[in-house]
N, C-alpha and C positions, 0 to 999 in steps of 0.2 A: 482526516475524517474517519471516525468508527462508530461503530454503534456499541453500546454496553451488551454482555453475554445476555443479557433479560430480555434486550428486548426495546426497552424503554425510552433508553437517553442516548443521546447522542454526542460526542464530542468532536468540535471544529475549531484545527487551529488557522491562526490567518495571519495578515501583512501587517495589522496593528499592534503584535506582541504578544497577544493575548492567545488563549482556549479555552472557550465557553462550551460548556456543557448543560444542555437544554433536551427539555421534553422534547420525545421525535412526534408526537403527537398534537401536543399546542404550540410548540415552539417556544414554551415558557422557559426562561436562563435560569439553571439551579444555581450555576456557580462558575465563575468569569477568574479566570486562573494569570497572575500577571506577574508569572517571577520571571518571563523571557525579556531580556532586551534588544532583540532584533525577532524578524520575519521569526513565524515559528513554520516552520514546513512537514512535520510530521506529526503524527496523533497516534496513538496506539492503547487498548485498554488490557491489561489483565485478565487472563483465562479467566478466573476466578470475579472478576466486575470490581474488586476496592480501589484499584489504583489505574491513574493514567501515567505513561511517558511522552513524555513530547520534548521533541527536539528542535533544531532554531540553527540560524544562520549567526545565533552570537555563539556559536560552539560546545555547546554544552547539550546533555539531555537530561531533562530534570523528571523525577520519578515525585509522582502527589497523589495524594488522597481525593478520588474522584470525586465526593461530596462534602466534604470541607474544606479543600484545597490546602491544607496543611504538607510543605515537603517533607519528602522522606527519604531523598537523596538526590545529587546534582554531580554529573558526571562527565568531566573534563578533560577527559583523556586523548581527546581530538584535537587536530589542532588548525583547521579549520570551519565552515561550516557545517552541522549535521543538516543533513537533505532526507532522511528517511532509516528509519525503524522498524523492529518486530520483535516482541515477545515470543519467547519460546515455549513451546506448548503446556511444559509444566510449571508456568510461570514464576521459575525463578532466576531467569537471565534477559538480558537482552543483545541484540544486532542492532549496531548504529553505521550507517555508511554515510561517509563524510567527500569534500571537496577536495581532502588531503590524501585521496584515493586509498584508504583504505575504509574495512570492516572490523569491528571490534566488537567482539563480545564480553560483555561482565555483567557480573552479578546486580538485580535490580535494586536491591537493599542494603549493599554494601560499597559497591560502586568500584570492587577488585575487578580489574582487569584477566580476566582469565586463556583470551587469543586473538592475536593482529592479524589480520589475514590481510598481506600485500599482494596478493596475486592480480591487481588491478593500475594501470599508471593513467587515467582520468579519474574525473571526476566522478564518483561512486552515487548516482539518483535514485536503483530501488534494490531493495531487502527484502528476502521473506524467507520465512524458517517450515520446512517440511512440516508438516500435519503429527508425523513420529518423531520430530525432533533433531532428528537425525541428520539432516543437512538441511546447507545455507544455499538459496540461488541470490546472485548479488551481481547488478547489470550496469555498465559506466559507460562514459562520451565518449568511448572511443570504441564503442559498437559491440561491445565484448558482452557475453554473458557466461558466468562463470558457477559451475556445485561443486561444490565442496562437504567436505566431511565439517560437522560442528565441533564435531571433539580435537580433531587430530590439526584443522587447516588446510587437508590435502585436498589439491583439485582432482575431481574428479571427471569435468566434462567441460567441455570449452567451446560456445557457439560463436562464431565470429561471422555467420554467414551474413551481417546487415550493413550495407555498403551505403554510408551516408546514413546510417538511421543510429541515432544514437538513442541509446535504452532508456525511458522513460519509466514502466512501467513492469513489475511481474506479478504473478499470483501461482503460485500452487493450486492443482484441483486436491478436492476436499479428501479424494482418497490417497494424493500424494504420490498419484503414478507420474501424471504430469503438470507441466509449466508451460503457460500462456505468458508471453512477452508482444508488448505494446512499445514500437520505434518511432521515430520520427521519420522513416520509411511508409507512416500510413497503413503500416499495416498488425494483424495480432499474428502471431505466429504460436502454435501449439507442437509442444515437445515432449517425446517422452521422455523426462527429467534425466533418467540414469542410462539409458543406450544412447539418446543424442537425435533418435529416430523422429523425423519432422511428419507430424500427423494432419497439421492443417494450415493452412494460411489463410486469416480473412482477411478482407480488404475493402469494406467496406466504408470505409471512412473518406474522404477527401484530402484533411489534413492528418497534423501527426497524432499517434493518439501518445493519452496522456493519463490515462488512467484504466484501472483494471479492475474486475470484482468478480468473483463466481460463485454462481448460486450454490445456497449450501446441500443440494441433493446432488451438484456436482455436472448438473445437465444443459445449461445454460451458463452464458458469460457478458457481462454487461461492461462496454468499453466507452471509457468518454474521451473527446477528440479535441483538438483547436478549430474543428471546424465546428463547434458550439452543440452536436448532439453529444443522446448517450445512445447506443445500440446494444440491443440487448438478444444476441442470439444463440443457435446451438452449438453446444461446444464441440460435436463430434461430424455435424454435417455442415458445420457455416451458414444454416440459412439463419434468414433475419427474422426475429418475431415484432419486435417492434422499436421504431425509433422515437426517442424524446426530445424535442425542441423547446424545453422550457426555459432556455439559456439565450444570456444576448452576449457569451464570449465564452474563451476557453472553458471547458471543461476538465478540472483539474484534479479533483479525489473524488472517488466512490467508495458504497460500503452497502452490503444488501442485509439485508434484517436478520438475523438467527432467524428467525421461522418462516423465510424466502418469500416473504408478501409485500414488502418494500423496498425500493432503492433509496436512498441519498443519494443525492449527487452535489461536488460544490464548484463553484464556480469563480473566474477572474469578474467576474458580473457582482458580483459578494453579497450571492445569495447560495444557501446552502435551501435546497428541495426537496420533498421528502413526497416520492409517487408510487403508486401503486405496479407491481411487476405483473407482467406478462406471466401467465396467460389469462387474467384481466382482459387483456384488450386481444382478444382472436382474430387474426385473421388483418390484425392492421399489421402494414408496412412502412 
């Protein structure tokens, strides 16, 4: 699930193959993208808004033209299923993390593999690329969350403290001091990315969470869970501002507007929602 840099559109990949991209406003389909042949599991758009990648459980990540769906490169270097992606800020690479427990970064447009990063031996479910570029957080089933340098591959920090919670979810905050990680421990834990130093733990969820997003002023954090909300609180004091029940099952990708007035959220319910953020609604809990 992403939103385009404008604002406007939104793209949603799903279990049917496909990644429809539709008004986030009428819900009108611009354009229904069908070159995956299994589950596609990730969505990602281009700094820049021309292009989407998305990646899929048939192995590949296919790089296309957000409004005409025209390919512009299909990227096979995995050799498993790809579970999740990120563009790099100056959009012209990307991080694909695969079943075949690694990270690979290569070029969007060419599709040269540039670096393998094995420092992982499960199953690799979330990617994200520092705000400068500059390093990868990259979190697998076997409870590990791993920075690394983008250029070199070297790890640089290694959280292992989640016992039974395997990594579902991370986000970068927007100024890239720190990383919010979502386990199936139930809980988000907030780090400061390059010391290691643990600043907050929420827990407000029931079950495991599943999804992550942070507001782009960097002050809030909106988490969707298996226990079918999304909770949308602060990032630096944990309290709640408010919970969303517009779901009747997991809660599985989020993505908040460029201009912080909207969340998506999408759902095993296979409805993707598009609501209004806090603080909209004051003062609910």
């Amino acid at each position: 699930m992403a939103w385009s840099p404008n604002g406007r559109y939104i793209a949603s990949g799903s279990w049917d193959h496909t990644v429809q991209v539709w008004d986030a406003f009428t819900g009108a389909i611009d354009t229904t993208y069908s070159g995956h042949t299994d589950v596609v599991s990730a969505v990602a758009w281009s700094p820049n808004g021309q292009y989407i990648a998305s990646g899929s459980w048939d192995g590949t990540v296919q790089v296309w033209n957000a409004f005409t769906g025209a390919i512009v490169t299909t990227y096979s270097g995995h050799t498993d299923a790809v579970s999740t992606l990120a563009w790099s800020p100056n959009g012209q690479d990307i991080a694909s993390g695969s079943w075949d427990h690694t990270v690979q970064i290569w070029n969007a447009f060419t599709g040269t593999t540039l670096l393998t990063y094995r420092g992982h031996n499960e199953f690799v479910d979330a990617v994200a690329w520092s705000p400068n570029g500059q390093y990868i957080a990259s979190g697998d089933r076997n409870n590990i969350v791993q920075i690394w340098d983008a250029r070199t591959g070297n790890t640089l920090q290694t959280y292992s403290e989640y016992t039974g919670g395997i990594i579902e979810a991370l986000a970068w905050s927007p100024n890239g001091r720190d990383i919010a990680v979502g386990s199936r421990d139930k809980t988000v834990r907030i780090w400061e990315a390059l010391t290691g130093n643990l600043l907050l733990t929420y827990t407000g969820h029931t079950n495991e969470v599943s999804a992550l997003a942070w507001s782009p002023n960097g002050q809030d954090i909106a988490s969707g869970s298996w226990d079918h909300t999304v909770q949308v609180w602060n990032a630096r004091t944990g309290a709640r501002l408010f919970t969303y029940t517009g779901h009747g099952n997991t809660v599985a990708a989020l993505a908040w507007s460029p201009n912080g007035r909207y969340i998506v959220s999408g759902s095993w319910d296979r409805t993707a929602q598009v609501w209004v953020a806090p603080p909209a609604y004051p003062g609910v809990t």
